[in-house]
Structure formats: C-alpha cells, structure tokens
C-alpha positions as CSV (number, residue, x, y, z in Angstrom):
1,X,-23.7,-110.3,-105.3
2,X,-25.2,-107.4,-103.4
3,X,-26.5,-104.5,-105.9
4,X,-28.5,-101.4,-105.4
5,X,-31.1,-99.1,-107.6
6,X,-31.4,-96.0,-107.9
7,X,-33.8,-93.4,-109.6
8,X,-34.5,-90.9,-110.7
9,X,-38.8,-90.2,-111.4
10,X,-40.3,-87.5,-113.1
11,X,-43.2,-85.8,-114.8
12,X,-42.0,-87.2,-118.3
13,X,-39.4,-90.3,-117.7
14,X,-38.0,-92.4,-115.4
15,X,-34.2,-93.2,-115.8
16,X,-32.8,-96.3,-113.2
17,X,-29.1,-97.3,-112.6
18,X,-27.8,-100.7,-110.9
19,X,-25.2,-101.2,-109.7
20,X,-23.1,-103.2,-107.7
21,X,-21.6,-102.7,-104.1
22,X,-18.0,-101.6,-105.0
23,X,-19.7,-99.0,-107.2
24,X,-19.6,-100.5,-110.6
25,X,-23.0,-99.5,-113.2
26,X,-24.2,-102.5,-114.2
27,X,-27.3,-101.4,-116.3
28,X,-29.1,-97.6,-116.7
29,X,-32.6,-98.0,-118.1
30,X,-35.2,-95.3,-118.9
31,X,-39.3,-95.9,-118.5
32,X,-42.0,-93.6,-118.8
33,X,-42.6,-90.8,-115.9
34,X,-43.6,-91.4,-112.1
35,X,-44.6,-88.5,-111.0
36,X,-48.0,-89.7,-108.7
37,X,-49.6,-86.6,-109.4
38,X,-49.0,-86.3,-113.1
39,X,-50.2,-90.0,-113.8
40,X,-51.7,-91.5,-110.8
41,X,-50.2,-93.7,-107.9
42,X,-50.1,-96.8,-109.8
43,X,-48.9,-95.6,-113.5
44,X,-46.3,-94.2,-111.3
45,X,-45.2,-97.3,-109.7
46,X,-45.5,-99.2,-112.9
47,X,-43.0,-96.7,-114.4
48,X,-40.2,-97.8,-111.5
49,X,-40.8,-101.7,-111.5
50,X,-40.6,-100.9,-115.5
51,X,-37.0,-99.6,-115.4
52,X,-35.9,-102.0,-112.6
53,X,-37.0,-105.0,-114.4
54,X,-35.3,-103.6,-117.3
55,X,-32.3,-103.5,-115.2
56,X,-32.2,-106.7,-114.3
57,X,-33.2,-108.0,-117.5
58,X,-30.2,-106.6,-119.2
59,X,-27.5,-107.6,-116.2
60,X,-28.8,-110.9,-115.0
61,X,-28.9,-109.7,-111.4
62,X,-31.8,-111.5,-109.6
63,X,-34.5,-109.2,-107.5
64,X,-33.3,-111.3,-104.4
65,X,-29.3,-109.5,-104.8
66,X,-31.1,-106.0,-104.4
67,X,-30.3,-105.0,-101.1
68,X,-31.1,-101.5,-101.0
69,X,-33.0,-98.8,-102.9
70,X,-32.7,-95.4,-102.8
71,X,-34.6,-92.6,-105.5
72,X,-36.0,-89.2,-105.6
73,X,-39.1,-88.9,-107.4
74,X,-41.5,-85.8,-108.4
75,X,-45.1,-85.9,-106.6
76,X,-44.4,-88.0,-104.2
77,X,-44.6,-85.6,-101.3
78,X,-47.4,-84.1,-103.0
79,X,-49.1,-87.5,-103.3
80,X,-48.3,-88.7,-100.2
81,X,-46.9,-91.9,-101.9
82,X,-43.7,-92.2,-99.4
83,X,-45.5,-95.6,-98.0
84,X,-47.9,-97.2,-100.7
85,X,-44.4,-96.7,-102.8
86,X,-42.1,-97.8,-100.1
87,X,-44.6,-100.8,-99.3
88,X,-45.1,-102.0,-102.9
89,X,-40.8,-102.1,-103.5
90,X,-40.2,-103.9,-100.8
91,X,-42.8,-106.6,-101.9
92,X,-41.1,-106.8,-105.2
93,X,-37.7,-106.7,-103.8
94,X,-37.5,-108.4,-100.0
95,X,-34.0,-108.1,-99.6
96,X,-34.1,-104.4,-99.9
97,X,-33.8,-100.9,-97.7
98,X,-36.3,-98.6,-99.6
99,X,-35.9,-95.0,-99.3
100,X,-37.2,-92.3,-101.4
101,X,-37.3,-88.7,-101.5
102,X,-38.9,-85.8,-103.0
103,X,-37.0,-85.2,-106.3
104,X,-36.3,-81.7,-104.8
105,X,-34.7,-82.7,-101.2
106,X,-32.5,-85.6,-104.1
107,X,-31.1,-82.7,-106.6
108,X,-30.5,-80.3,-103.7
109,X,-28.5,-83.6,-101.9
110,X,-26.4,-84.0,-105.3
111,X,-24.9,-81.0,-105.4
112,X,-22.4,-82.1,-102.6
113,X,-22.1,-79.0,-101.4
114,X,-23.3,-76.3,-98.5
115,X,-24.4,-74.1,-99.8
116,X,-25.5,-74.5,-103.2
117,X,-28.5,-73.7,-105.5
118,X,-30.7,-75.7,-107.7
119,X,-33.0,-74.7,-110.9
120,X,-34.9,-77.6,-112.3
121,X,-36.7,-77.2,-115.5
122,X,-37.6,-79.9,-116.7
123,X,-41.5,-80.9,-117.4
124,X,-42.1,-79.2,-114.2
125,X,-40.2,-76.2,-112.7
126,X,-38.5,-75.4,-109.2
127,X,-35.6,-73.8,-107.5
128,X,-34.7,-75.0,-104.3
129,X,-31.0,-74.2,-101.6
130,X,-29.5,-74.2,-99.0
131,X,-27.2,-72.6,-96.9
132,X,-26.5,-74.7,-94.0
133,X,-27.3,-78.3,-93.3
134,X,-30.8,-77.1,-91.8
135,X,-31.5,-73.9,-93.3
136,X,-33.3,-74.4,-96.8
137,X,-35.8,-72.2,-99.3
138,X,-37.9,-73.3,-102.4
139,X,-39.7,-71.6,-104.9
140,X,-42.3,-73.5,-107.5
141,X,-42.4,-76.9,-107.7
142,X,-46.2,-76.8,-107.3
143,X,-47.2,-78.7,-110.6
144,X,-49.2,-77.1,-114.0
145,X,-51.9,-75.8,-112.2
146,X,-50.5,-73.8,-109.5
147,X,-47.6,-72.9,-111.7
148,X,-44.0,-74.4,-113.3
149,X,-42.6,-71.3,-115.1
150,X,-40.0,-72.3,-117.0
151,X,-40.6,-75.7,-117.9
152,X,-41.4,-77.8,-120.6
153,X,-45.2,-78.0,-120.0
154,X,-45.3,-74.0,-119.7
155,X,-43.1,-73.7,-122.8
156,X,-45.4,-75.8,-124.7
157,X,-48.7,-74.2,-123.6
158,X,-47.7,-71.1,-124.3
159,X,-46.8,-71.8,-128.0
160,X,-49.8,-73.7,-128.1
161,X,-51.7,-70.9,-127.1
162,X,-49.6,-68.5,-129.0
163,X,-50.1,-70.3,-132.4
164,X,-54.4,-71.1,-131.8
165,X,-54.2,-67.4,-131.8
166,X,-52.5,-67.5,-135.3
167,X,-54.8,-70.1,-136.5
168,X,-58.0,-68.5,-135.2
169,X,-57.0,-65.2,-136.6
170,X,-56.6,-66.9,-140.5
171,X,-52.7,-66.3,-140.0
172,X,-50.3,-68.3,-141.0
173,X,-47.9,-70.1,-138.2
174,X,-44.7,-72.1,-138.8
175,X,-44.4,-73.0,-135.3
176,X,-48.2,-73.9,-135.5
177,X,-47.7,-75.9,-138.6
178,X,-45.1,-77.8,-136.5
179,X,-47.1,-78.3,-133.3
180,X,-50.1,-79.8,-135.9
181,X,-47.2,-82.3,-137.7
182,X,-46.3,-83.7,-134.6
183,X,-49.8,-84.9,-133.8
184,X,-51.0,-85.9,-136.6
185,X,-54.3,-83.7,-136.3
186,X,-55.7,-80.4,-136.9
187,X,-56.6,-77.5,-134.0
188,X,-60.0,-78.8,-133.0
189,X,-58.2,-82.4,-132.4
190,X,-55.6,-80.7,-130.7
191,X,-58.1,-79.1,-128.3
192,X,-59.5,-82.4,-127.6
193,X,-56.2,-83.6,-126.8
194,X,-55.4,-81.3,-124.6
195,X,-59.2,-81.3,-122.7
196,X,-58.5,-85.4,-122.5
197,X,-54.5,-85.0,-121.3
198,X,-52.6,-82.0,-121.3
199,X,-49.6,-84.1,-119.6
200,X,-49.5,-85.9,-122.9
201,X,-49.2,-82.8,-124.7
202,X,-47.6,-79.7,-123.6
203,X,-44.4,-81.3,-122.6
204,X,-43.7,-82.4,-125.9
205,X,-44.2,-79.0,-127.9
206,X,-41.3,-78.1,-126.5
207,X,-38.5,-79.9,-128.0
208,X,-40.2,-78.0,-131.3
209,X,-40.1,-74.7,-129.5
210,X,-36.2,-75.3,-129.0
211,X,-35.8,-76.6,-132.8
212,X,-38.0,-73.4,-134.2
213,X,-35.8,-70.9,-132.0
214,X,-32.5,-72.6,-133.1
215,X,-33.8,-72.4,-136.6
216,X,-34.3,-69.0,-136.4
217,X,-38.2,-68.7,-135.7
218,X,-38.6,-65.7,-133.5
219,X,-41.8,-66.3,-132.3
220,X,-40.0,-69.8,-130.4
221,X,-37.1,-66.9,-129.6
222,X,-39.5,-64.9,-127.8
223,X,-40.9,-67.9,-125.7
224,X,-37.8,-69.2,-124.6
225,X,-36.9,-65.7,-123.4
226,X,-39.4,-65.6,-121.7
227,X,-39.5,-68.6,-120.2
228,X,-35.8,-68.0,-119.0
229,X,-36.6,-64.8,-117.7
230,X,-39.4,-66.3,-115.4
231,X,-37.6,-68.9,-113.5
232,X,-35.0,-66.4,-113.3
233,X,-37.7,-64.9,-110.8
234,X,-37.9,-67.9,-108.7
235,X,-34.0,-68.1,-109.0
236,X,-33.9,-64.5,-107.3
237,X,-36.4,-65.1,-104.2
238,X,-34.7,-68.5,-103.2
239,X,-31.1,-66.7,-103.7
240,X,-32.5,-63.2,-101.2
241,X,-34.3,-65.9,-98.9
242,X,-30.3,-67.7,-98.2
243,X,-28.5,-64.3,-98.3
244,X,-26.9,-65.7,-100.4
245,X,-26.4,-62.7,-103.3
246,X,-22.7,-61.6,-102.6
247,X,-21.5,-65.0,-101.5
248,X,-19.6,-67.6,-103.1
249,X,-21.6,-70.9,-104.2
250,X,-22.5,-74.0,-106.6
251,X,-25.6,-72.8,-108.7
252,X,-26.8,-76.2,-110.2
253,X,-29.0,-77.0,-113.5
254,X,-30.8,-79.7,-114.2
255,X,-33.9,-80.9,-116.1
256,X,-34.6,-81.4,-120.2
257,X,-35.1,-77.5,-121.1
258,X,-31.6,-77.0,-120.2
259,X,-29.5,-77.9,-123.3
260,X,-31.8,-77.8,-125.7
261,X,-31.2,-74.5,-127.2
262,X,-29.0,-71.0,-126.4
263,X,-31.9,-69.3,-126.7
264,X,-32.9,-70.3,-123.3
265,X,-29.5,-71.5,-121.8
266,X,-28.1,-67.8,-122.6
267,X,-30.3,-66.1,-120.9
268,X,-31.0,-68.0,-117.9
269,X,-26.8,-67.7,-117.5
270,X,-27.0,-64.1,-117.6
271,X,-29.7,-63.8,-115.6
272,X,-28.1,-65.3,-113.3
273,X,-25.1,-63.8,-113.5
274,X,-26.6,-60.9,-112.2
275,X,-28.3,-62.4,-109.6
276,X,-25.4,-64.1,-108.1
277,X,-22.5,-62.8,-109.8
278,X,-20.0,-64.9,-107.1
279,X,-21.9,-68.1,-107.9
280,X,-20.3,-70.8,-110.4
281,X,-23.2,-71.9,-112.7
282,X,-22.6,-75.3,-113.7
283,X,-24.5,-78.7,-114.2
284,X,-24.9,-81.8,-111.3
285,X,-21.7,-83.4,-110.4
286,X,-23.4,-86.7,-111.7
287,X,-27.3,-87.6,-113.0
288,X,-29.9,-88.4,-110.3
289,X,-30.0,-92.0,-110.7
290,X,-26.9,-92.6,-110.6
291,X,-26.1,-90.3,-107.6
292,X,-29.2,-91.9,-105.9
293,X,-27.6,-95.4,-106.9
294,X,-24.5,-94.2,-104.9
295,X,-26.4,-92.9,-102.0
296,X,-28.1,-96.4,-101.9
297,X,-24.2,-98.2,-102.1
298,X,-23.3,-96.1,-98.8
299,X,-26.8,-97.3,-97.2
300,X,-25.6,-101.7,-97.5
301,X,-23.9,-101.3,-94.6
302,X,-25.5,-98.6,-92.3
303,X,-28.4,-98.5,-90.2
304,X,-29.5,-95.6,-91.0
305,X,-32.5,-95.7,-93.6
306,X,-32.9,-92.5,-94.9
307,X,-30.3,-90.6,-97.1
308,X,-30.0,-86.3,-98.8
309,X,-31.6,-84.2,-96.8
C-alpha cells in the first residue's frame, strides 16, 4: 500500500494525517509543537516522528509504505532546518520524497486560490498573499521577540502583565486569580516561570483570556480588542502592498485565537471589512495537515519534489 504524511508544525502542536494514495485519511494524530526556534532543532523533530509514529501505530501502515512526505512547519526557514529535517525523515522513512515548507509559503498554498490573503494567529502571528503566482507580501511572522501581535503568546503576556500590575498594586484581579489557578503557584513562581520558559507559558493564558471575555470580564474584552485591532494592521500593509483593497479575493483565517471567542473574531471581521470590503472572509478550504497530506498524494507519481509555493 503506498501512503503519504502530511503536517502541519507549529509553536504549540503538531497535528499529522495519513493517508493513502487514492486519498483516503487513514489516521490524524496531534504531538507537541515543532517550531525549531521555539523548542530547538531536535524537540522539534521529536514532535514529527511523535505524530507519525502515532499514525502508524493506530493504522498498521509500516514506515517502509511511506512514499512521500510533504508539511509546512513554523521556524523552519528561520532555523534553517530545511536539511537536518529533510535528512533525519528520510532516515526514518527510506521509501519517502520529503518536502517541507515554511508554514507560511503551506497556508498561503491552501487557499487554492490567486489571489488570496492569509491571517494566522495562532501562538505566533502573520499575514502573508499573493496576487499572482510570483508576486507575494508578508507582514510578522518574526517570532515573540521581534513581535507576533495578535497571537496567543502576545495575548497571554499582555494579561499577564496586565494583572502583575493588579497584584503589585494590592488590587484585586479575576483574570489574575485565573492565570495563578492554572499554574498552581503564586506571582513570584509565575515570574520564575516565565524567566525559565515563557513558550510554556504565555500561550496558554490565552484560552483564559477568551473564557474571562466570553464571561463577561472586560479587562479580557479589552485585550482581545486589542489584539484584533493589531493584526488588523499587518492585515492592512500586506492588503496596500498587493493592491489588492478594491478587488475581489479569498481572505483566509487560521490559527487557535480564531474561534475562541467573538470578542476577537468580531472585530478582526469588521476590521476587515473595512480593509477589504470586496474580500470574502472565510476559514481554509481544508486543515494544513491534511491539505499537506494531499499535496504529498499528487507528489507519488511526479518528479517534481517540491510542492505550494
């Protein structure tokens, strides 16, 4: 039997689909994130032979009937892991074409169509288009320190921040009092946390900034409109940069902060709405993986060994 993987690696998780040559998912699994620069070359790579042996495992496909691979992962440009990652899958899987992408040039490829839009905000944030086969501009995607407005690791600073300020002031903080219950400590162990690994951290403050704004905190309201009106700023050089204001096109979202609460979602959409007000604002076709999964299908047969963009 002649199967594929596919994936799709970022700052927080890494989610994998098989499948087999006439299309068919055979397995999705989920591992931690894979992002080289979040968690180092190795941790990443861990996180990808994680999900695929999971894969396996659950479909009773051997490594040997993986004949191609195909993925977009965050960091790798960044890391310059295209051929320490490249090298180490096809060790682990000898049958297989390996090609991987940035998990920008992957999301900008699913969209399917020219030209379209991307905004990612996810633990990391970008927005990235095109409007012609050649003809692309990006705006973020340069990791916490440089900047990712809009995602889940800015979200989750900035109410940690927010409610420190509470707590060093002898005020009272519900949001605070959250952020504390998750981790099972008190400010000065949360510090230390954060000195030690803010990856392990910030992202994970903000599924309880999207609960405390849906709740009614407004405090989480204010930082999610915030947050929406910041990527909305990336959202508007990217969209100038394409001429692509007054024109029809497919203006994609993706990443975890999307969904989690209207708070955020309404916003963005109006933004956006502004900015593009001929653009159809929707989801991906299809998730990553499984688009990469399909990518890697068309690959069995070609000789071609790069796919997207």
């Amino acid at each position: 039997m002649r199967c594929v993987l596919g994936f799709d690696g970022g700052g927080t998780k890494t989610d994998c689909v098989l499948m087999d040559e006439s299309g068919q998912i055979l397995a999705r699994t989920r591992s931690g994130p894979s992002n080289p620069t979040r968690v180092g070359l190795e941790g990443a790579f861990a996180a990808l032979i994680e999900a695929a042996e999971n894969a396996l495992a659950a479909s009773g496909v051997l490594a040997a009937d993986i004949l191609s691979i195909n993925g977009g992962i965050a960091g790798i440009g960044a890391a310059r892991a295209h051929p320490d990652f490249t090298r180490k899958l096809t060790l682990k899987f000898p049958n297989a074409r390996v090609s991987l992408n940035t998990d920008l040039s992957m999301v900008l490829a699913a969209t399917q169509e020219i030209p379209s839009v991307v905004v990612i905000a996810g633990t990391g944030s970008a927005v990235i288009g095109r409007n012609s086969p050649d003809n692309l501009s990006r705006e973020g995607g340069w990791g916490p320190i440089l900047g990712d407005p809009g995602s889940a690791y800015d979200i989750g600073r900035k109410a940690v921040v927010l409610s420190l300020r509470h707590w060093l002031q002898g005020q009272n903080c519900p949001l605070g009092n959250e952020i504390l219950n998750l981790f099972h400590c008190n400010w000065v162990e949360l510090q230390d946390q954060i000195r030690a690994s803010a990856d392990s951290v910030f992202p994970r403050v903000f599924p309880i900034v999207a609960k405390a704004a849906n709740e009614g905190d407004s405090s989480a309201r204010a930082l999610l409109q915030s947050a929406a009106e910041e990527i909305s700023q990336l959202l508007v050089s990217v969209i100038e940069n394409l001429g692509l204001r007054e024109k029809f096109f497919f203006l994609a979202k993706t990443g975890g902060v999307f969904g989690r609460s209207v708070f955020f979602d309404q916003p963005f959409d109006a933004l956006a709405a502004k900015i593009a007000p001929r653009a159809r604002i929707g989801p991906l076709p299809e998730p990553i993986a499984e688009f990469a999964a399909r990518a890697a299908v068309n690959c069995l047969d070609s000789p071609v060994r790069n796919v997207g963009i």
